[in-house]
N, C-alpha and C positions, 0 to 999 in steps of 0.2 A: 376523456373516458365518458361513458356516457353515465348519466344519473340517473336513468331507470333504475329500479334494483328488480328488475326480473333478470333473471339471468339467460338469454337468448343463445349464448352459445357454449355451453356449457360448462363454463372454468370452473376448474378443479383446484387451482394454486391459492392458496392464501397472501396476500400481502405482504410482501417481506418482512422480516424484524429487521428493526438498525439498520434501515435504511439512509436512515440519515446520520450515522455513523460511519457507514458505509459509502455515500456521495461523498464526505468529506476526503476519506481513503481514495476513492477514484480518483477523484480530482487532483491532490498531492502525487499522482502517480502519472499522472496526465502528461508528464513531461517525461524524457526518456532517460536525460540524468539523475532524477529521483529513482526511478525505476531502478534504474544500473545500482546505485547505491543503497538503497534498500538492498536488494538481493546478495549483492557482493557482505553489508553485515550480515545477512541472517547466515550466509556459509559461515560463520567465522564461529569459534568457538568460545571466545573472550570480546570484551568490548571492543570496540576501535575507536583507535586515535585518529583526531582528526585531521593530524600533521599526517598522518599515515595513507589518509584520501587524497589529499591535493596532489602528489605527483601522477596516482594512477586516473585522473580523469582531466590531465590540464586542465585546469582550474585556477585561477585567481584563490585565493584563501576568503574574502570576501564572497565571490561567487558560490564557493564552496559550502559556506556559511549559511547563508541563503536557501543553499536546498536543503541542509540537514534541518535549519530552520521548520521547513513546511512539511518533510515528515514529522518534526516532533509534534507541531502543533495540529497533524492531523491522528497521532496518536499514534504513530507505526514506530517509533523510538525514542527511547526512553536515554537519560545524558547523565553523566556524572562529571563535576570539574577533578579535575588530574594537575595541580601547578598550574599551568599555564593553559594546559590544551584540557579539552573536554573528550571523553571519551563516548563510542554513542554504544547500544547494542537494541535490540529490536523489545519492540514492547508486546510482551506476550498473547494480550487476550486481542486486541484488538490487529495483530498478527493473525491469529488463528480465527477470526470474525474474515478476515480475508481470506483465507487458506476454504473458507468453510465453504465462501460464496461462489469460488472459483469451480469449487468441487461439486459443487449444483448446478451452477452454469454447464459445466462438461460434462456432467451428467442427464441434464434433459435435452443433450442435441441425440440425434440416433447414431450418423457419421462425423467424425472431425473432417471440415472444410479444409480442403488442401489448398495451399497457395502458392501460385508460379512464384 
C-alpha cells in the first residue's frame, strides 16, 4: 500500500474492524472439511456430538479431532465435555463477526460472478 497519505484515488472504505479476528476465521476455514463441519453444526439446533461427526465425513476420530480443534481455537465453536465425548455448537459472536463480513463482501460486488 502506498504511504503517501494523500489519497489519489478516492477511497471511501474505512479499514476493516477484526480484521484480524477475522484472518484467523479465514484461515481455520481454508480447508474444505472445517468448512463442511462448521456449517453442518450451525444447521443443528442442539450441540453435536462428536461421535456423531466421524461417520458423516470418514474421518479417523483423531483426524476429526483435529479440525474441530482449529475451529475452536479460531473462535467459531464453543465445546462442552459430555462423559466421554465432547459436544461442540458454534460460538455466537464471532459466528456472526463472519456472517457480517460475508454480507459486505456480497454486498459491495454489483453482479454475483457465475462459475462454469
Amino acid at each position: 500500500m502506498n504511504a503517501n497519505t494523500d489519497n489519489c484515488c478516492g477511497l471511501t472504505a474505512a479499514p476493516l474492524p477484526g480484521a484480524e479476528s477475522l484472518a484467523r476465521i479465514c484461515q481455520a476455514l481454508g480447508e474444505s472439511t472445517r468448512l463442511q463441519i462448521l456449517f453442518l453444526i450451525a444447521a443443528q439446533r442442539e450441540a453435536v456430538c462428536a461421535c456423531d461427526l466421524v461417520p458423516l465425513f470418514q474421518l479417523s476420530q483423531p483426524t476429526l479431532s483435529h479440525h474441530l480443534k482449529v475451529l475452536k481455537e479460531a473462535g467459531l465453536l464453543d465445546s462442552a465435555r459430555d462423559g466421554r465425548w465432547i459436544r461442540y455448537a458454534i460460538a455466537p459472536d464471532n459466528y456472526r463477526l463472519l456472517q457480517q463480513y460475508l454480507v459486505r463482501v456480497a454486498g459491495s460486488q454489483p453482479q454475483p460472478v457465475e462459475i462454469d
